[in-house]
Legacy VTK file of the C-alpha trace (Angstrom):
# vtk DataFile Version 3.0
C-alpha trace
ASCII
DATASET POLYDATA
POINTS 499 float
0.862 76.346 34.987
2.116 73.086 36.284
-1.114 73.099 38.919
-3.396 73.629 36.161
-1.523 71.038 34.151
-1.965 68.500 36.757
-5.631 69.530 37.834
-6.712 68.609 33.921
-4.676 65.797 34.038
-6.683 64.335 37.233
-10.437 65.644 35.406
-9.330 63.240 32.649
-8.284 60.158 34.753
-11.007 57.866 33.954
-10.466 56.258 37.456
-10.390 58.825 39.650
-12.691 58.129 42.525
-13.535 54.448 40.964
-13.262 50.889 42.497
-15.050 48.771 40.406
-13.978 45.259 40.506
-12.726 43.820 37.583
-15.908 41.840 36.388
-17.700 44.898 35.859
-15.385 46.903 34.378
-16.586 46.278 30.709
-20.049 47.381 31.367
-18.953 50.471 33.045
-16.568 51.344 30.162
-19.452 50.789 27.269
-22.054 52.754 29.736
-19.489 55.523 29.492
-19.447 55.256 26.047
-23.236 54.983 25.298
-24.496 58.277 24.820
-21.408 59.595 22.292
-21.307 56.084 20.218
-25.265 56.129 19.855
-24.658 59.537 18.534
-21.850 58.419 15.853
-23.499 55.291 15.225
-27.077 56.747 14.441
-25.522 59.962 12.513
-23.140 57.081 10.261
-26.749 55.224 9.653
-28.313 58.585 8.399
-25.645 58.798 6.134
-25.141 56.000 4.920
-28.683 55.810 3.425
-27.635 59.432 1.903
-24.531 58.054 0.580
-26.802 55.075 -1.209
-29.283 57.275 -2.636
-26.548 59.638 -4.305
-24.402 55.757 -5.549
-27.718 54.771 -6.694
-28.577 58.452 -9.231
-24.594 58.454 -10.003
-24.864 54.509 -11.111
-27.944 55.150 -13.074
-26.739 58.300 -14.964
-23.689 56.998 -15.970
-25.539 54.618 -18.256
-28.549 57.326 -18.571
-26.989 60.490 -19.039
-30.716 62.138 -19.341
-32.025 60.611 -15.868
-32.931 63.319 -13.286
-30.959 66.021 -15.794
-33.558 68.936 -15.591
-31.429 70.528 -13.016
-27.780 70.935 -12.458
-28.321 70.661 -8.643
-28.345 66.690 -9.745
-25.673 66.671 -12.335
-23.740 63.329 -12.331
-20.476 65.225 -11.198
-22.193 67.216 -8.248
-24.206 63.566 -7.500
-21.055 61.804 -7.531
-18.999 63.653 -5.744
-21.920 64.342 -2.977
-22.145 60.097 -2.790
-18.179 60.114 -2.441
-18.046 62.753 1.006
-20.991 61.321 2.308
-19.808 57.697 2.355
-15.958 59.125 3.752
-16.523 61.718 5.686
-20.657 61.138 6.988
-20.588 57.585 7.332
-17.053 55.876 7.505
-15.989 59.033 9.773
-18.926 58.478 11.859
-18.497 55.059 12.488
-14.896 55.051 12.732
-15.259 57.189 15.579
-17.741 54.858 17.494
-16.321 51.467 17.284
-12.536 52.895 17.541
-13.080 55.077 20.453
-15.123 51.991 22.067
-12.603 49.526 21.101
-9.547 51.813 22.519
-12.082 52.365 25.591
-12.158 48.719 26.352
-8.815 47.415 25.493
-7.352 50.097 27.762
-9.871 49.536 30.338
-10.767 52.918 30.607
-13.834 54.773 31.160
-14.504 57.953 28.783
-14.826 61.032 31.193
-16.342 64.087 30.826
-17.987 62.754 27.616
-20.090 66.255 26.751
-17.334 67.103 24.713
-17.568 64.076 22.042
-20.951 65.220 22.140
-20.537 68.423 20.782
-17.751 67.479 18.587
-19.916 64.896 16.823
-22.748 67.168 16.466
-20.115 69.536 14.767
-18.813 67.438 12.581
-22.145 66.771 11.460
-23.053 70.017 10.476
-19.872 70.380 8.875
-20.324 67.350 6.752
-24.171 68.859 5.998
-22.993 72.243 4.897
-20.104 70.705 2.605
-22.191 68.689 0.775
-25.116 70.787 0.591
-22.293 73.472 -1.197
-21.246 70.291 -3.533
-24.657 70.153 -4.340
-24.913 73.582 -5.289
-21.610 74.132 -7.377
-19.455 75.462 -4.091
-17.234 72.802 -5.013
-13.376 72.097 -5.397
-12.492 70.040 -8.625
-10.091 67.802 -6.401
-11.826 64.362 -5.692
-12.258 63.210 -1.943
-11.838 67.032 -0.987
-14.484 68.155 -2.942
-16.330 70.057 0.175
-15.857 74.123 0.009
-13.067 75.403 2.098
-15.443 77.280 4.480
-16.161 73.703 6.439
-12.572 72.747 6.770
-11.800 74.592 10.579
-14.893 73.289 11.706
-13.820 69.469 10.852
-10.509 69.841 12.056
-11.557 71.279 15.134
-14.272 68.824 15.632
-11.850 66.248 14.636
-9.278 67.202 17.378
-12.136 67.578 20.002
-12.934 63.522 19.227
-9.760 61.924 18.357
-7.867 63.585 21.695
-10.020 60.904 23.921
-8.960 57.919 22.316
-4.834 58.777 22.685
-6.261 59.662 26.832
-7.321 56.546 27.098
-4.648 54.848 25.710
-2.910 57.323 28.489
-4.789 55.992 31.291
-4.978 52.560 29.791
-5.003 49.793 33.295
-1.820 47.025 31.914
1.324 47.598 30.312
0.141 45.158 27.504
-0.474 46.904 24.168
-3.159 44.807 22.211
-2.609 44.860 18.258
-5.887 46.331 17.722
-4.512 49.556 19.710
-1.401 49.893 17.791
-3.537 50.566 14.531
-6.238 52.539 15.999
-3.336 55.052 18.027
-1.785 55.132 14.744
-4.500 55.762 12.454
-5.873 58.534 14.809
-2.371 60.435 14.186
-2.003 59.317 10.649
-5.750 60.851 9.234
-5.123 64.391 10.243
-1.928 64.526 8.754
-3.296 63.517 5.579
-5.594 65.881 5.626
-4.123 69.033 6.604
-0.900 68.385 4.492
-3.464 67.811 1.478
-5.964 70.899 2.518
-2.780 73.308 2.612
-0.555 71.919 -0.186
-3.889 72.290 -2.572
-6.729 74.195 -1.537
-5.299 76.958 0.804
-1.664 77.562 -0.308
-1.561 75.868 -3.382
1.628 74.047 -4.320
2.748 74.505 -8.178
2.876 71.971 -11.022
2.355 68.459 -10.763
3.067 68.475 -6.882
-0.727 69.134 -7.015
-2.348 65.275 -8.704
0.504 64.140 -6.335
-0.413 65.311 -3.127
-3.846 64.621 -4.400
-3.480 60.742 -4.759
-1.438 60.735 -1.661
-4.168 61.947 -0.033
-7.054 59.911 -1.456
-5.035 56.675 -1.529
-3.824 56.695 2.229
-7.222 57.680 3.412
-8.246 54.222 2.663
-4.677 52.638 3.459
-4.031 54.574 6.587
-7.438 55.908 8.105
-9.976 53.184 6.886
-7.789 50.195 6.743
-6.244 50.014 10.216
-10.035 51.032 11.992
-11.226 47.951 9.813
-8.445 45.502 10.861
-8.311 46.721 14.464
-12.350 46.165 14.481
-11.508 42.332 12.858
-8.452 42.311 15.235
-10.879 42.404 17.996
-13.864 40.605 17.127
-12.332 37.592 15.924
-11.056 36.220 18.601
-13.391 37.759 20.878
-16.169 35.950 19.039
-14.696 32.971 18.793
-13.149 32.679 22.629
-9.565 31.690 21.525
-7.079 34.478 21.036
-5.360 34.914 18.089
-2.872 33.078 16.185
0.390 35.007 16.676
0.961 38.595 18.108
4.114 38.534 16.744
3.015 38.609 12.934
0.310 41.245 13.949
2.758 43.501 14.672
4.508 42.958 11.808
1.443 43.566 9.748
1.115 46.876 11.311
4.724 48.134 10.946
5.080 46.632 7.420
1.507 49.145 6.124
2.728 51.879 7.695
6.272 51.807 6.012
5.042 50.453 2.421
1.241 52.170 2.018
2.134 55.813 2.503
3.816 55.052 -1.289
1.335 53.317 -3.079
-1.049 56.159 -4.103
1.519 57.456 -6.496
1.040 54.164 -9.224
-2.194 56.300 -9.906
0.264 58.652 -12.076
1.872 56.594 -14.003
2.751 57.702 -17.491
1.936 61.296 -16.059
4.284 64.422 -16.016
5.871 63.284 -12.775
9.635 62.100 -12.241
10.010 58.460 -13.109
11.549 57.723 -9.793
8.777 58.916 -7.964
6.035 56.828 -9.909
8.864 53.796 -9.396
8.837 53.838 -5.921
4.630 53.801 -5.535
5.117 50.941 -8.022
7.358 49.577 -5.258
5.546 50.033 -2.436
2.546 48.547 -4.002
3.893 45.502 -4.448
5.713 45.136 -0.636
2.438 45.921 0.435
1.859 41.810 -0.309
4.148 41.549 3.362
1.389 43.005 5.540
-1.767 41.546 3.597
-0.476 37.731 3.545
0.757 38.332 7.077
-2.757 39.333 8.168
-4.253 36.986 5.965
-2.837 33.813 7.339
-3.586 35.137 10.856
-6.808 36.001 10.309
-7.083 31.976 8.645
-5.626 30.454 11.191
-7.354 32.252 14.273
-10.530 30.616 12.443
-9.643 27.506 11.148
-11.768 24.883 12.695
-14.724 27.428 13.726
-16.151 27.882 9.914
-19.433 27.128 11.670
-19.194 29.256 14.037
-18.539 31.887 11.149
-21.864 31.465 9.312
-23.581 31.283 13.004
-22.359 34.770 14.068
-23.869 37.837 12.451
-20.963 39.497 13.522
-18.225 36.895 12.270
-20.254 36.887 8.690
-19.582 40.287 8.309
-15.907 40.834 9.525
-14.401 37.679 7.824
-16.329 38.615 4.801
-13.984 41.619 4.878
-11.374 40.647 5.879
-10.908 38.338 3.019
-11.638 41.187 0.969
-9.204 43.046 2.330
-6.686 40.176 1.024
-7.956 40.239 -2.632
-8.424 43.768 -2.983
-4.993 44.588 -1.892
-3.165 41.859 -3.852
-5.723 43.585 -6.896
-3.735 47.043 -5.693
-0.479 45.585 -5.986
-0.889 44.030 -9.136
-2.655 47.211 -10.822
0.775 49.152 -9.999
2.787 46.798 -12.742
3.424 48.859 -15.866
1.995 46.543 -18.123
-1.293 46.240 -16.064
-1.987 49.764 -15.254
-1.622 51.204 -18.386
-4.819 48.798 -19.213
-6.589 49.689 -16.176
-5.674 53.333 -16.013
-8.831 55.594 -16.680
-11.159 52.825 -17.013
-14.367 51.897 -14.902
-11.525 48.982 -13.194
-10.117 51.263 -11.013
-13.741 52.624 -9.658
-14.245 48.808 -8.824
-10.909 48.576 -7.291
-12.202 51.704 -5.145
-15.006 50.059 -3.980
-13.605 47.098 -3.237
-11.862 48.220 -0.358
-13.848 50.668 0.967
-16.791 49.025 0.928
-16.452 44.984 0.591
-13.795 45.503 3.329
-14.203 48.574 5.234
-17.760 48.710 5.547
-18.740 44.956 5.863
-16.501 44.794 8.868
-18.268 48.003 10.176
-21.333 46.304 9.810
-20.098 43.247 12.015
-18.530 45.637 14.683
-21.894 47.321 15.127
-23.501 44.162 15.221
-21.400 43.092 18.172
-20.907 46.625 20.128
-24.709 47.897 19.593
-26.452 45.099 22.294
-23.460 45.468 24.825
-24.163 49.430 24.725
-28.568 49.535 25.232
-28.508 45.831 26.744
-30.785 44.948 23.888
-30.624 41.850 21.356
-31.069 42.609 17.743
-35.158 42.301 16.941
-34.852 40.104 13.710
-32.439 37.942 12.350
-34.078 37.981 9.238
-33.333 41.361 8.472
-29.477 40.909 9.436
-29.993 37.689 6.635
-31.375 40.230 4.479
-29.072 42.704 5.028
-25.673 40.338 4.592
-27.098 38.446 1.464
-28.053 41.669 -0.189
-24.540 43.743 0.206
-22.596 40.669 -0.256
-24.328 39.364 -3.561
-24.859 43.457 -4.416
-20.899 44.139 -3.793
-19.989 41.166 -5.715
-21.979 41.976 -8.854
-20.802 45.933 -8.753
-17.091 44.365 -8.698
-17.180 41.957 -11.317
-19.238 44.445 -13.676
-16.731 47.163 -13.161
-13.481 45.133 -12.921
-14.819 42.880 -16.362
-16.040 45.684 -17.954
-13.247 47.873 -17.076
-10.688 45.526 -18.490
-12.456 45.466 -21.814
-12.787 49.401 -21.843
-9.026 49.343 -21.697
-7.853 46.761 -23.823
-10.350 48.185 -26.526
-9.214 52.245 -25.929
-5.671 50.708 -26.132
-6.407 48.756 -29.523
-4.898 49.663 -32.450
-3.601 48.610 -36.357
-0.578 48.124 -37.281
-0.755 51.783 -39.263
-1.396 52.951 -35.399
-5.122 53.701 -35.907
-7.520 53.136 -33.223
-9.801 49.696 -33.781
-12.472 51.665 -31.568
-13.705 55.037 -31.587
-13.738 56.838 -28.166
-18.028 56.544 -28.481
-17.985 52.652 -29.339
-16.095 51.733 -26.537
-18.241 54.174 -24.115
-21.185 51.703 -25.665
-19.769 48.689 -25.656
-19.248 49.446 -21.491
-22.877 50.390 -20.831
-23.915 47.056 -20.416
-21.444 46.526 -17.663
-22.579 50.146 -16.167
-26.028 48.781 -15.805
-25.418 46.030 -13.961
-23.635 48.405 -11.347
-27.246 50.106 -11.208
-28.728 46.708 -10.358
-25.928 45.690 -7.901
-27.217 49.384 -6.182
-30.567 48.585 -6.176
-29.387 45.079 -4.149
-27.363 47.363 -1.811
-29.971 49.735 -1.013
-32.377 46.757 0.083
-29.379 45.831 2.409
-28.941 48.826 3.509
-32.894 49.704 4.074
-32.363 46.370 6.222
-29.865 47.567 8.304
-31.939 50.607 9.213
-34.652 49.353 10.062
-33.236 46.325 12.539
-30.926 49.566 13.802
-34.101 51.524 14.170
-35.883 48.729 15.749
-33.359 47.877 18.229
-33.115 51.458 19.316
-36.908 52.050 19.763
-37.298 48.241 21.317
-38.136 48.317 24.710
-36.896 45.484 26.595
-35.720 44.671 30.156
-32.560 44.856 30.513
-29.583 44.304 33.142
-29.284 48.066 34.428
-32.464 47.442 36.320
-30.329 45.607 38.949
-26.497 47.229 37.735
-24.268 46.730 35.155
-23.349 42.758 33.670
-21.738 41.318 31.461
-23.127 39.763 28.513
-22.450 36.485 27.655
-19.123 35.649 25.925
-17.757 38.374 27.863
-14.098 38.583 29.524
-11.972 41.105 30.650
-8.770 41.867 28.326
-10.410 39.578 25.403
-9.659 40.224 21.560
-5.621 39.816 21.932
LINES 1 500
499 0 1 2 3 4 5 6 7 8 9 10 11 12 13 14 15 16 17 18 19 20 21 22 23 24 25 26 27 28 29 30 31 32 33 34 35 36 37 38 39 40 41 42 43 44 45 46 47 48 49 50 51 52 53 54 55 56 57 58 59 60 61 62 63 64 65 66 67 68 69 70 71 72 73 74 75 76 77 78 79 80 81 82 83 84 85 86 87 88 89 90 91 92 93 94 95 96 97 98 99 100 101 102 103 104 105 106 107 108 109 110 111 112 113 114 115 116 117 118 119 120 121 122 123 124 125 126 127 128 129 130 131 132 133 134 135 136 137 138 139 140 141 142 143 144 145 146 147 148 149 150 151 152 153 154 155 156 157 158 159 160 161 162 163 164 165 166 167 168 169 170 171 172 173 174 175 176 177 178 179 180 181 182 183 184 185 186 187 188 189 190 191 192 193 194 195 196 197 198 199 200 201 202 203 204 205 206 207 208 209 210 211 212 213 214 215 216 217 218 219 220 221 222 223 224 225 226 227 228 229 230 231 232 233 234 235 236 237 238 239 240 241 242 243 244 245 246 247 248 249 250 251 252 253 254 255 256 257 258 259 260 261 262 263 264 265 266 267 268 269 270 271 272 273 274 275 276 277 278 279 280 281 282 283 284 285 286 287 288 289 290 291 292 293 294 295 296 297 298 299 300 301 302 303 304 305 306 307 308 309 310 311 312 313 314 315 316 317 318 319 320 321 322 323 324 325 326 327 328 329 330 331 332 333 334 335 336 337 338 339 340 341 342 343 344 345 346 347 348 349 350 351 352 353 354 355 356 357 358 359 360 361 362 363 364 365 366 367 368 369 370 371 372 373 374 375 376 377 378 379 380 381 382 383 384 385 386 387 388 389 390 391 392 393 394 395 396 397 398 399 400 401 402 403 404 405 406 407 408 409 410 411 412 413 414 415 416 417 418 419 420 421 422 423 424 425 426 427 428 429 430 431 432 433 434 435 436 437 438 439 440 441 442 443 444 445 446 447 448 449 450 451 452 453 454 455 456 457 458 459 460 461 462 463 464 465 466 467 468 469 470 471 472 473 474 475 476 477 478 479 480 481 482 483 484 485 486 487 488 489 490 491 492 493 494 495 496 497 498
């Protein structure tokens, strides 16, 4: 066994029978990476134009019940719930797994081998992610939201799963340096943390259900910490990275990175639970989410004043950078959504906000003014340095920014205005304890709000139409490139950047 053992362990060495010199390691790494990140990154594009036309029905029927309601294959809860896996699982999945795996590739300096496997993996997943929502479609559904896809799909994701996250922890193996960048502590971590969110919440609910109200709590565990614990640390390893890399200086203090990092992972696995409040659940339990909610205020002002003063001085060189635009765009959403979070956890807030269209804003507000807008500016950066291509037209990537960032903006202040009136007015009451509004007047009195969501989807779908297209162009531009005379590096390039 221990021959075997250390036969694998030399197939996976990335440089076994390699003496590259260190200027050229970077392109070597990202041509290593080429074929399995185009795959992720063009499957997360497919889907993410899915995911937009299912937000897009879901937005319009909640203001139009009748729209599209001939058959129940387009229901609003089937629609919904269809948009919901396709945006986690088709496209944040997808491109979680091509800029992490590329970032962990080049921090540690190490070549993906034997990369046939990611292919197959990814092409798994994919079909996985098809057949799941094809059965939500179709009424092969669970009732439990974010795990809504049939059972029947669940070994094949956590097998394909396991098949892609294994190469990012061998790199880190094989990483060149004894020097751990902050960007690798959250993507090692978040690779370890998603699959124990999801098996925990797949057994403990779907497969050997748990009893009582252990259920909603393992639910909200689940759904909360895939954002705080999966999506969060790829997003702020991504701005991590790109910020100083952009920008050529590195950035402000490791020290309070690392702080940030350890301070979410102690405090976010906790929040999810404010989501019960008031619920059949013990009141220490609902105390302590309200509790870790509001420590979570240590990581986000620690990474906020990082971020700030890494940039501070180079605010032109923000609006010059399609990349930059993107990431710091997030990343100051990440800072207002999560000081949103902690303040939604008070007593006196949530029981206002609870059940009301504020807490679908609050949803979107990190997953996709933060998540996906510094997805957007990672692909923007990594997409050139894997096809040696430069993006066709920058008025598309204008098009695309000014679109999601005027579309997101609109969807957030509709829900979290309108959402704050649909509570105060379900809350209102005489002093004989009789309601002010009846449960129908204050569904109408929030339909104006609804529709401007449907217009602030109709601004993201241009966006996103945008992005395809300059994504499709790039791909199908043909262009001379360095590989006709070996690997360079592009400009702005060095070797052990994005500290």
């Amino acid at each position: 066994m221990s021959a075997l053992s250390t036969a694998f362990t030399k197939a996976l060495n990335p440089y076994k029978g390699r003496g590259e010199s260190e200027q050229i390691q970077l392109a070597v790494i990202d041509r290593s990476m080429r074929g399995p990140a185009l795959l992720f990154l063009i499957s997360a594009v497919l889907w993410l134009l899915a995911g937009t036309v299912f937000a897009l029905m879901a937005a319009i029927k909640s203001h139009t019940p009748e729209f599209m309601a001939e058959s129940a294959f387009w229901t609003f809860g089937r629609v919904r719930s269809a948009h919901l896996n396709a945006m986690i699982y088709g496209w944040s999945n997808n491109v979680i797994f091509a800029v992490g795996l590329w970032l962990m590739a080049r921090l540690c300096r190490a070549p993906i081998r034997h990369g046939g496997l990611l292919y197959a993996a990814g092409v798994f997943w994919n079909i996985a992610v098809t057949v799941g929502i094809y059965g939500i479609l179709a009424g092969d559904m669970t009732s439990v939201e974010w795990i809504e896809m049939p059972p029947n799909v669940v070994p094949l994701l956590t097998l394909s799963y396991a098949l892609i996250a294994v190469w990012g922890i061998v790199s880190f193996r094989y990483r060149r340096g004894e020097h751990v960048y902050v960007s690798q502590w959250y993507i090692l971590g978040a690779l370890f943390w998603f699959p124990w969110l999801y098996f925990v919440s797949q057994t403990m609910i779907i497969f050997a259900p748990a009893r009582g109200v252990i259920q909603p709590i393992t639910n909200w565990w689940f759904a909360h910490n895939v954002l705080g614990l999966w999506m969060t640390p790829m997003g702020l390893a991504a701005a991590y990275y790109l910020i100083p890399k952009v920008l050529g200086k590195p950035i402000h203090s490791y020290y309070l990175s690392i702080l940030g990092f350890w301070s979410l992972a102690l405090f976010y696995n906790w929040a999810g639970v404010h989501h019960l409040i008031g619920g059949p659940i013990p009141v220490w339990l609902q105390t302590a989410g309200i509790v870790g909610s509001v420590m979570m205020v240590i990581p986000v002002i620690v990474t906020a004043v990082n971020h700030h003063l890494t940039v501070v001085g180079e605010h032109s060189a923000v609006w010059k950078s399609p990349t930059l635009r993107f990431v710091v765009f997030g990343a100051m959403s990440y800072t207002l959504v999560s000081l949103i979070g902690s303040t939604m956890s008070l007593r006196d807030v949530n029981e206002i906000t609870h059940f009301t269209h504020f807490t679908v804003g609050h949803a979107h507000h990190g997953v996709y003014a933060f998540f996906t807008m510094i997805m957007f500016g990672a692909i923007y950066f990594m997409l050139p340095r894997l096809i040696y291509r430069e993006w066709p037209s920058a008025t598309l990537i204008r098009i695309h920014f000014w679109c999601c960032a005027i579309g997101i903006g609109v969807m957030l202040v509709g829900l979290h205005v309108g959402g704050w009136i649909q509570g105060m007015q379900l809350n209102a009451v005489t002093e004989d304890g009789v309601p002010v509004y009846t449960f129908l007047e204050v569904m109408q009195n929030t339909r104006p709000w609804l529709m401007s969501r449907s217009f602030s989807g109709i601004l993201l779908t241009i966006g996103h139409l945008a992005f395809a297209i300059n994504f499709a162009w790039i791909l199908l531009r043909v262009q001379p490139g360095p590989e006709a005379s070996g690997p360079t590096l592009l400009q702005g390039e060095s070797v052990g950047g994005g500290k």
